[in-house]
Each structure stands twice: as C-alpha cells, then as structure tokens.
N, CA, C and O atoms as CSV, one atom per row, in Angstrom:
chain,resi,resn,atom,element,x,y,z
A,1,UNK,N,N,0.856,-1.170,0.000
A,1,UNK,CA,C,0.000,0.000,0.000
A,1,UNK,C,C,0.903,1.234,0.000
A,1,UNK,O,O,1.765,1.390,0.866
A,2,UNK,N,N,0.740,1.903,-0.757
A,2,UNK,CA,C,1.262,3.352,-1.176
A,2,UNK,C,C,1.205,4.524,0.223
A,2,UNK,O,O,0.041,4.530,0.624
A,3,UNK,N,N,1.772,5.150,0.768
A,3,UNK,CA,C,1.363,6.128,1.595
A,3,UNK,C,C,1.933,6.985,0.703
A,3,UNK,O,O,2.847,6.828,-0.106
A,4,UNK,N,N,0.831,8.478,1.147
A,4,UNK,CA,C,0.889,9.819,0.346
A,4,UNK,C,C,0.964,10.798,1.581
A,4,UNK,O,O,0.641,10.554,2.743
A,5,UNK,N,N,1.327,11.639,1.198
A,5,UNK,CA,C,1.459,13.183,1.925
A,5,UNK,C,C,0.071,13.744,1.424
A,5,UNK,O,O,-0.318,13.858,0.261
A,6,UNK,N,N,-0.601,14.079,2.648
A,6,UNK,CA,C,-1.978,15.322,2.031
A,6,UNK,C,C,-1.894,16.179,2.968
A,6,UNK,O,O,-1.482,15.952,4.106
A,7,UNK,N,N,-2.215,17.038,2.611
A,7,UNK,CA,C,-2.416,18.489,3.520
A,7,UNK,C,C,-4.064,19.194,3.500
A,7,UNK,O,O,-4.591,19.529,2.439
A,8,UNK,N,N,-4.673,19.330,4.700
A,8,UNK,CA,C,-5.590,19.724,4.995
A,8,UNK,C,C,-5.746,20.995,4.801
A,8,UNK,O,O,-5.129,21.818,5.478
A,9,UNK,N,N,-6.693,21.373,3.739
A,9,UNK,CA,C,-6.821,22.964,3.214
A,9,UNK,C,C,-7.094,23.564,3.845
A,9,UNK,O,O,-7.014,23.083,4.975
A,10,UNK,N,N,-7.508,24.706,3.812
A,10,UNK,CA,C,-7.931,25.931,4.856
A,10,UNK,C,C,-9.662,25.847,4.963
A,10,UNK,O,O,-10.369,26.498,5.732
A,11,UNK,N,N,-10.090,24.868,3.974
A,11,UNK,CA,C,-11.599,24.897,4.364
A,11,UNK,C,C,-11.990,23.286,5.055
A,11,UNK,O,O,-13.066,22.701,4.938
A,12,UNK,N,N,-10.807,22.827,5.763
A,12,UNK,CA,C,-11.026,21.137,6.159
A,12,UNK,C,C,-11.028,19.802,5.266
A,12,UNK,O,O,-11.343,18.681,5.665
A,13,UNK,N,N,-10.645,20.129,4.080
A,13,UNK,CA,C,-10.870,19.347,2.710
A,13,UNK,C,C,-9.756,18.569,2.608
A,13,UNK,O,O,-8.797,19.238,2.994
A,14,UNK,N,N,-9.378,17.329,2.229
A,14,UNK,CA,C,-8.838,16.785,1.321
A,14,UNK,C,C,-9.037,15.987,0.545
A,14,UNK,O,O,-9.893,15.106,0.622
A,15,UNK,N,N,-8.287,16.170,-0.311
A,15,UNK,CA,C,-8.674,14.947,-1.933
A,15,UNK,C,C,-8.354,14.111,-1.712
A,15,UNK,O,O,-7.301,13.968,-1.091
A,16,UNK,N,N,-9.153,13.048,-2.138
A,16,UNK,CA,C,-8.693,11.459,-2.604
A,16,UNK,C,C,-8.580,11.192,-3.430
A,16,UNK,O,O,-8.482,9.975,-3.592
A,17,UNK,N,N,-8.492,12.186,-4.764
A,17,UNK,CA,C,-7.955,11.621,-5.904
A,17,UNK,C,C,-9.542,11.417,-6.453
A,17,UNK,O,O,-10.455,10.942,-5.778
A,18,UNK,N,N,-9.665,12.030,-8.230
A,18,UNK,CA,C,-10.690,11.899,-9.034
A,18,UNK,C,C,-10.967,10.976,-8.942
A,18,UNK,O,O,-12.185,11.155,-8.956
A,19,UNK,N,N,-10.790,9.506,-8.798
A,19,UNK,CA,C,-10.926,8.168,-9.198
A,19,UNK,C,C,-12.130,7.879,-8.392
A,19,UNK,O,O,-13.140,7.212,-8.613
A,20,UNK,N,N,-11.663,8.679,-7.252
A,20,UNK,CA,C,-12.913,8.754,-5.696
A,20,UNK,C,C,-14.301,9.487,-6.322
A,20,UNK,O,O,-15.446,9.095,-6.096
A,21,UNK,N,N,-14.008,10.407,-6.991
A,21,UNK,CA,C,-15.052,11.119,-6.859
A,21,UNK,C,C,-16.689,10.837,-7.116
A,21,UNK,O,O,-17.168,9.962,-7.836
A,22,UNK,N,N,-17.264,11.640,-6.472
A,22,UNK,CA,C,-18.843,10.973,-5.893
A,22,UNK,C,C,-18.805,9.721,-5.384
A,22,UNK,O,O,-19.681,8.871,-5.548
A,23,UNK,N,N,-17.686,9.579,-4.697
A,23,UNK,CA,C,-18.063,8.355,-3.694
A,23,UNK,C,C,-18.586,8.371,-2.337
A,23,UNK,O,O,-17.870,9.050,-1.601
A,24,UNK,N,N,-19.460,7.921,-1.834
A,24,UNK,CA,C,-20.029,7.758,0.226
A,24,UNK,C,C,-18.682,7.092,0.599
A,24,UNK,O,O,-18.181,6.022,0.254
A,25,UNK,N,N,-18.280,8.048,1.387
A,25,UNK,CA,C,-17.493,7.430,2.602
A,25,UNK,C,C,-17.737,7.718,4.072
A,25,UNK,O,O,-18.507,8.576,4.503
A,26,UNK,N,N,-16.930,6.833,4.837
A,26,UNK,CA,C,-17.890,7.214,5.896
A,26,UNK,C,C,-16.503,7.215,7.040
A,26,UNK,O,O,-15.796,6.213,7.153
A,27,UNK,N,N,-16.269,8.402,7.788
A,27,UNK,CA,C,-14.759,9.070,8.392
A,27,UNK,C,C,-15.027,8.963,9.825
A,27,UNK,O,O,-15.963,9.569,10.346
A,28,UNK,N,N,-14.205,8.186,10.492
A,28,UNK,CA,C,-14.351,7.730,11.746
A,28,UNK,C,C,-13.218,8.594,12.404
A,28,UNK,O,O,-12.474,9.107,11.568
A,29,UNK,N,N,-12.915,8.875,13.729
A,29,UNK,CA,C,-12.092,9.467,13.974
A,29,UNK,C,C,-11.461,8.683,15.365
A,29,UNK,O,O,-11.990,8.852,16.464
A,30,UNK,N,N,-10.263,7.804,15.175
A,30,UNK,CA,C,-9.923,6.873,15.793
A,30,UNK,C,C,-9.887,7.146,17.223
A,30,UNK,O,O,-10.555,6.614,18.109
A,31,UNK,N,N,-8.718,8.352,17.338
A,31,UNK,CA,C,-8.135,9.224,17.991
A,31,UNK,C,C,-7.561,10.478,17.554
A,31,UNK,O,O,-7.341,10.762,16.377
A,32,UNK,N,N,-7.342,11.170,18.491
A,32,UNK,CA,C,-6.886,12.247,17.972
A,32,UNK,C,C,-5.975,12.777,17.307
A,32,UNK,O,O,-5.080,13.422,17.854
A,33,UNK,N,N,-6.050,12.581,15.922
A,33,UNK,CA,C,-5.390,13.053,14.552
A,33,UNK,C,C,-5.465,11.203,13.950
A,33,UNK,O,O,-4.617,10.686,13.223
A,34,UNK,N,N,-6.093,10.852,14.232
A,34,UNK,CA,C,-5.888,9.455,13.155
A,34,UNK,C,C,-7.860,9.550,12.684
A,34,UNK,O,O,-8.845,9.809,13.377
A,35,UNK,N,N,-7.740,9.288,11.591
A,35,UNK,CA,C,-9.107,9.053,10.939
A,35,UNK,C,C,-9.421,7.775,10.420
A,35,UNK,O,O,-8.348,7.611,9.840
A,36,UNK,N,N,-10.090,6.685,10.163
A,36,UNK,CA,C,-10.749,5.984,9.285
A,36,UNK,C,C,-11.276,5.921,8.396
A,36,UNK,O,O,-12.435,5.782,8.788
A,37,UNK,N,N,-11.300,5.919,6.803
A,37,UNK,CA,C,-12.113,6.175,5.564
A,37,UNK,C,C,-12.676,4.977,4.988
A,37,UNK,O,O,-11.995,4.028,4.598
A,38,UNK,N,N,-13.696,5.031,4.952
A,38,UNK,CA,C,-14.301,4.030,3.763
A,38,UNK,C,C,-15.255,3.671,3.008
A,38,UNK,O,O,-16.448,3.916,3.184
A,39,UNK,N,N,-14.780,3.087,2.152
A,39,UNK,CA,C,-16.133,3.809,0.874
A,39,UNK,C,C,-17.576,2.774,1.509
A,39,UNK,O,O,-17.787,1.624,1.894
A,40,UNK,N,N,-18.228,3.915,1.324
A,40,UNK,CA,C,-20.253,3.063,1.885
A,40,UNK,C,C,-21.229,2.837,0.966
A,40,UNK,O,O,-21.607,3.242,-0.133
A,41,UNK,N,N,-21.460,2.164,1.684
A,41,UNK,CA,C,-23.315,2.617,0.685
A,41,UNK,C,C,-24.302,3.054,1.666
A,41,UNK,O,O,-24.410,2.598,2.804
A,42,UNK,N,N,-25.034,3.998,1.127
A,42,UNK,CA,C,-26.231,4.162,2.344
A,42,UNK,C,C,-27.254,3.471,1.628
A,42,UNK,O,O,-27.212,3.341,0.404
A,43,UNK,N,N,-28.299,2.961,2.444
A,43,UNK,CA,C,-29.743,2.584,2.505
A,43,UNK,C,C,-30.455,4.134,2.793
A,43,UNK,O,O,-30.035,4.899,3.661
A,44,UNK,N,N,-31.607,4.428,1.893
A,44,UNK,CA,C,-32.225,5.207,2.652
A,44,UNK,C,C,-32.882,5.131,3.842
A,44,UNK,O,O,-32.458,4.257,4.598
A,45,UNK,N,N,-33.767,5.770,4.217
A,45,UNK,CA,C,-34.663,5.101,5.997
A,45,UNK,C,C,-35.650,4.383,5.218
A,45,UNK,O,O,-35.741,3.193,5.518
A,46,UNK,N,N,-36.438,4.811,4.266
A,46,UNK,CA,C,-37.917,4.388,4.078
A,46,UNK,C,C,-37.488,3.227,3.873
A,46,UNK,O,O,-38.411,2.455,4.135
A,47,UNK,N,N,-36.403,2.560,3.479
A,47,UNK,CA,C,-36.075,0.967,2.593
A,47,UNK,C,C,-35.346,0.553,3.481
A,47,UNK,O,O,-34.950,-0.517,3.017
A,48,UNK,N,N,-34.936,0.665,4.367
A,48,UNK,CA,C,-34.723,-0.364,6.027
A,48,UNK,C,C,-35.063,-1.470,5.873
A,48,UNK,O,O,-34.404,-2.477,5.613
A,49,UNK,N,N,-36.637,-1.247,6.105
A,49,UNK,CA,C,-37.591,-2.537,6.383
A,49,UNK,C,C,-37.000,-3.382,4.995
A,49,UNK,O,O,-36.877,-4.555,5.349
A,50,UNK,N,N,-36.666,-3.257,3.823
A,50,UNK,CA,C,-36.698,-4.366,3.386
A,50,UNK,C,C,-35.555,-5.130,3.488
A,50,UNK,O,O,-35.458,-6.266,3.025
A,51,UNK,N,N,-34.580,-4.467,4.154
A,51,UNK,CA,C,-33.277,-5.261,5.179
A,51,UNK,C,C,-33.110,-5.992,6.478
A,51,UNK,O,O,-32.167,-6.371,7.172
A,52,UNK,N,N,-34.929,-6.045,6.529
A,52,UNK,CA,C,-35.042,-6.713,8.153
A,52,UNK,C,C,-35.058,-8.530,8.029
A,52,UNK,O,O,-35.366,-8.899,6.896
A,53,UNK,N,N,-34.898,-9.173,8.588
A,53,UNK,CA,C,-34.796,-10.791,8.732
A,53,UNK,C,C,-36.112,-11.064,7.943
A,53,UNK,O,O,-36.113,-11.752,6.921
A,54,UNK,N,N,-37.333,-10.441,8.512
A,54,UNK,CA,C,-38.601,-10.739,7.609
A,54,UNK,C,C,-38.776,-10.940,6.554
A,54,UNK,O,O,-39.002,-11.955,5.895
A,55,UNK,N,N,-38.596,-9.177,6.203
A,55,UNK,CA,C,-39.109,-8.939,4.905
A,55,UNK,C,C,-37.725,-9.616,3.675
A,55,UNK,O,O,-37.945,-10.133,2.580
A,56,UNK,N,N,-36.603,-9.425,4.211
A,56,UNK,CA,C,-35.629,-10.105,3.059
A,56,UNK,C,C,-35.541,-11.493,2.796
A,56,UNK,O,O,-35.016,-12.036,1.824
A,57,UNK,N,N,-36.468,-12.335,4.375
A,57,UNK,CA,C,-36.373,-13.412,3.740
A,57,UNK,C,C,-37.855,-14.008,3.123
A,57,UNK,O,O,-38.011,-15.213,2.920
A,58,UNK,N,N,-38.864,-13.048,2.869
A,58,UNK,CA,C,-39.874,-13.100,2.137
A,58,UNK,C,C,-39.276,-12.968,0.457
A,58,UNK,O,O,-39.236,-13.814,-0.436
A,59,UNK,N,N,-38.851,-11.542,0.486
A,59,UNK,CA,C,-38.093,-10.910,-0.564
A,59,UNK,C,C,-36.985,-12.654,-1.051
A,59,UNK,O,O,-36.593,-12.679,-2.217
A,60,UNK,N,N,-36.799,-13.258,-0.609
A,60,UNK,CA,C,-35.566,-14.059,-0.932
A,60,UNK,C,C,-36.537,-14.883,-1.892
A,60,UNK,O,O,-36.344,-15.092,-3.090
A,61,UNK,N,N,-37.646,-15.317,-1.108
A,61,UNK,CA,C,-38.598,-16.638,-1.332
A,61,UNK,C,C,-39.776,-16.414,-2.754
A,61,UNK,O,O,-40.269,-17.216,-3.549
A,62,UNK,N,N,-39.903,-14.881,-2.569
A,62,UNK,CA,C,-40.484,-14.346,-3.887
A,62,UNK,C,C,-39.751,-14.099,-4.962
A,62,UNK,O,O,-40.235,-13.688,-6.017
A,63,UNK,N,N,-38.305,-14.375,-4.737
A,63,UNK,CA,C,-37.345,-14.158,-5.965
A,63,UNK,C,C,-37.118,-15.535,-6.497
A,63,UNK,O,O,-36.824,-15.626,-7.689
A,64,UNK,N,N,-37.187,-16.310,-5.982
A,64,UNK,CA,C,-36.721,-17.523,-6.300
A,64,UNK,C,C,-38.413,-18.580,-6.452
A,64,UNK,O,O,-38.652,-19.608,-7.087
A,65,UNK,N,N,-38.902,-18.098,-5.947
A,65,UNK,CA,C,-40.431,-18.246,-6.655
A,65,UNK,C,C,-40.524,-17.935,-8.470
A,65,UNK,O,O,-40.554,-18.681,-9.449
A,66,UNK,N,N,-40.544,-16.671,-8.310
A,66,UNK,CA,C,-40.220,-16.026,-9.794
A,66,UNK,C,C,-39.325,-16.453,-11.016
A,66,UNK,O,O,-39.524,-16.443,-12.231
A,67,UNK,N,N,-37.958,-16.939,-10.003
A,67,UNK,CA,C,-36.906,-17.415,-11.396
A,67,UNK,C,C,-37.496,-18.901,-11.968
A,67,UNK,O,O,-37.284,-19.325,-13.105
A,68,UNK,N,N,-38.476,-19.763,-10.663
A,68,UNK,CA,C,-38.855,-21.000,-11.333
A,68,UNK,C,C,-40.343,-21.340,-12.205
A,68,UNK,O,O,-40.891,-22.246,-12.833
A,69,UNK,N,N,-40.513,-20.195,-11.840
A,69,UNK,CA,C,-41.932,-19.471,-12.809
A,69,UNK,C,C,-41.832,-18.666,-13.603
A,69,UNK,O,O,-41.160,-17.704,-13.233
A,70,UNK,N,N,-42.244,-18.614,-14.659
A,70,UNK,CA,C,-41.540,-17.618,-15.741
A,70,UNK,C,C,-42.869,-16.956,-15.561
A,70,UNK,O,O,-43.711,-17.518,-14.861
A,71,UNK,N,N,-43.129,-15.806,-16.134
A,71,UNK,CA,C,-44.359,-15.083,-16.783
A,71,UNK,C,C,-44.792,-15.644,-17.869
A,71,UNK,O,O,-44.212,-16.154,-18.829
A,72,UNK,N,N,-46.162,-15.449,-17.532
A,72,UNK,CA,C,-47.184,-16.191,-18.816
A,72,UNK,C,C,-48.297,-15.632,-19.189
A,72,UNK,O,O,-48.897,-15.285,-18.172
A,73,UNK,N,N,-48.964,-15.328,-20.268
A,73,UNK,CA,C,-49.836,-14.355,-20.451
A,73,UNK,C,C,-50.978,-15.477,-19.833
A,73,UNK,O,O,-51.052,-16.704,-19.775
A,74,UNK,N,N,-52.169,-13.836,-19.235
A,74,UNK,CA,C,-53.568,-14.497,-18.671
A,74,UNK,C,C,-54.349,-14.687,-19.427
A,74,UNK,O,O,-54.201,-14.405,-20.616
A,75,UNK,N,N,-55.588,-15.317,-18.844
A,75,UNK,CA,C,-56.956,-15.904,-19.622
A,75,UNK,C,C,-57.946,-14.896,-18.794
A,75,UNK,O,O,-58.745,-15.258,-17.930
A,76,UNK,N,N,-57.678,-13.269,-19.335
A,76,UNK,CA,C,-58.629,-12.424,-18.287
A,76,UNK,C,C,-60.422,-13.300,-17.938
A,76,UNK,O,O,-61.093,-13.394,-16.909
A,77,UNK,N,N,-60.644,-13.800,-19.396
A,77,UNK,CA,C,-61.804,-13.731,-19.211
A,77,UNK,C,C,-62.257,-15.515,-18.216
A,77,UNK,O,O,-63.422,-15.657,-17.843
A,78,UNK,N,N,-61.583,-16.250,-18.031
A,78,UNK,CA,C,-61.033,-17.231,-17.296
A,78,UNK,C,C,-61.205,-16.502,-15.659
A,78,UNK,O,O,-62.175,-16.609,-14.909
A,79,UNK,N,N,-60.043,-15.821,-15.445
A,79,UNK,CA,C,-59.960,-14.991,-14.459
A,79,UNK,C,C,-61.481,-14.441,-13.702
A,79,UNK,O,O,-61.928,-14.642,-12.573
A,80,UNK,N,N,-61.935,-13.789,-14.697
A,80,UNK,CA,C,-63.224,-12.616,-13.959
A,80,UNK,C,C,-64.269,-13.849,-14.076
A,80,UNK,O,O,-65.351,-13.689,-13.511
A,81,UNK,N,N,-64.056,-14.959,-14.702
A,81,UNK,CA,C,-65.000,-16.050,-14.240
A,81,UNK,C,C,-65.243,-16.531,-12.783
A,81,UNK,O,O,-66.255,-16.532,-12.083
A,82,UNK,N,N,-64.227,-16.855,-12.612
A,82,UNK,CA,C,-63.211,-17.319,-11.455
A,82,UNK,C,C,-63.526,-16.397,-10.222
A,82,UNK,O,O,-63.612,-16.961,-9.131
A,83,UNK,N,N,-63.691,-15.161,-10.278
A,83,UNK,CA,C,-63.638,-14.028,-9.208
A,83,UNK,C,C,-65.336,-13.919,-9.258
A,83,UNK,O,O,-66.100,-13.888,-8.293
A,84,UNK,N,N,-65.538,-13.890,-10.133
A,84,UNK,CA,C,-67.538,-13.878,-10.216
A,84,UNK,C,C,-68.074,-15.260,-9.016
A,84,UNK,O,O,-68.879,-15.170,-8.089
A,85,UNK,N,N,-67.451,-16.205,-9.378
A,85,UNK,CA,C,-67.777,-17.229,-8.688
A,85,UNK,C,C,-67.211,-16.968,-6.876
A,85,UNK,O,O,-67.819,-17.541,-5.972
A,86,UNK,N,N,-66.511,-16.433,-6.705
A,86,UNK,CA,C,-66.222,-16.043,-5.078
A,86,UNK,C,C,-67.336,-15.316,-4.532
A,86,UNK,O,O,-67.526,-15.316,-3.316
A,87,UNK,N,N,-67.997,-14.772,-5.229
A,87,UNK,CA,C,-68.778,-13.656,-4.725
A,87,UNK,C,C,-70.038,-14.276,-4.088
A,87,UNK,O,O,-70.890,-13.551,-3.574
C-alpha cells in the first residue's frame, strides 16, 4: 500500500484523488489526529424494512419463486370467471 502526503486545506478538505469522486465514505475518527475512511453505501430510511430478517427473507422466497416461474400471459376472461364465482 502506497502512503501519500496530504495536507488539509484551509476549508477542512482533502482529496482522494478523481478516481474517488462521488463516492459515500464514511470518516471515523480513531483518535486524535488518526481518521478511518471508507467507501459506503447508504440505505435510505424508508427501505430499512426491506433489510429486516422478515421482509428479506420473504423478498428471498419471492425471488426464487419467480426465477422458477416464468411469466405467462392471462386468460382475463377465465380470471373474472373465477372471481364472479367467489362472490
């Protein structure tokens, strides 16, 4: 691993080099003057839930449902037969 010299600008900034750029990182601060960097991903909040034990392992079971079922066109009028008769 390469070590570099950077210098902290006058507005708190330093570069990581274009290669970085628009990347999430996420800067821990070990101790005082040592930092941690590393590239993240965020989840937004609203999409949590579909990272919970539940719902991902629903999400798992409906994916793999799907890959062994292909899509197939319907028989609407089959269908609204079918739903007439529930009633």
């Amino acid at each position: 691993m390469a070590v570099e010299v950077k210098t902290i600008g006058s507005s708190g900034q330093i570069s990581l080099g274009k290669q970085n750029a628009k990347r999430t990182v996420t800067v821990e601060e070990v101790e005082d003057g040592v930092w941690l960097v590393k590239a993240a991903r965020v989840i937004p909040e609203n999409e949590l839930w579909l990272h919970s034990a539940p719902a991902s392992e629903t999400l798992g079971r409906a994916t793999e449902w799907a890959e062994r079922n292909p899509p197939r066109a319907s028989d609407l009028d089959k269908l609204a037969a079918k739903l007439k008769k529930r009633r």
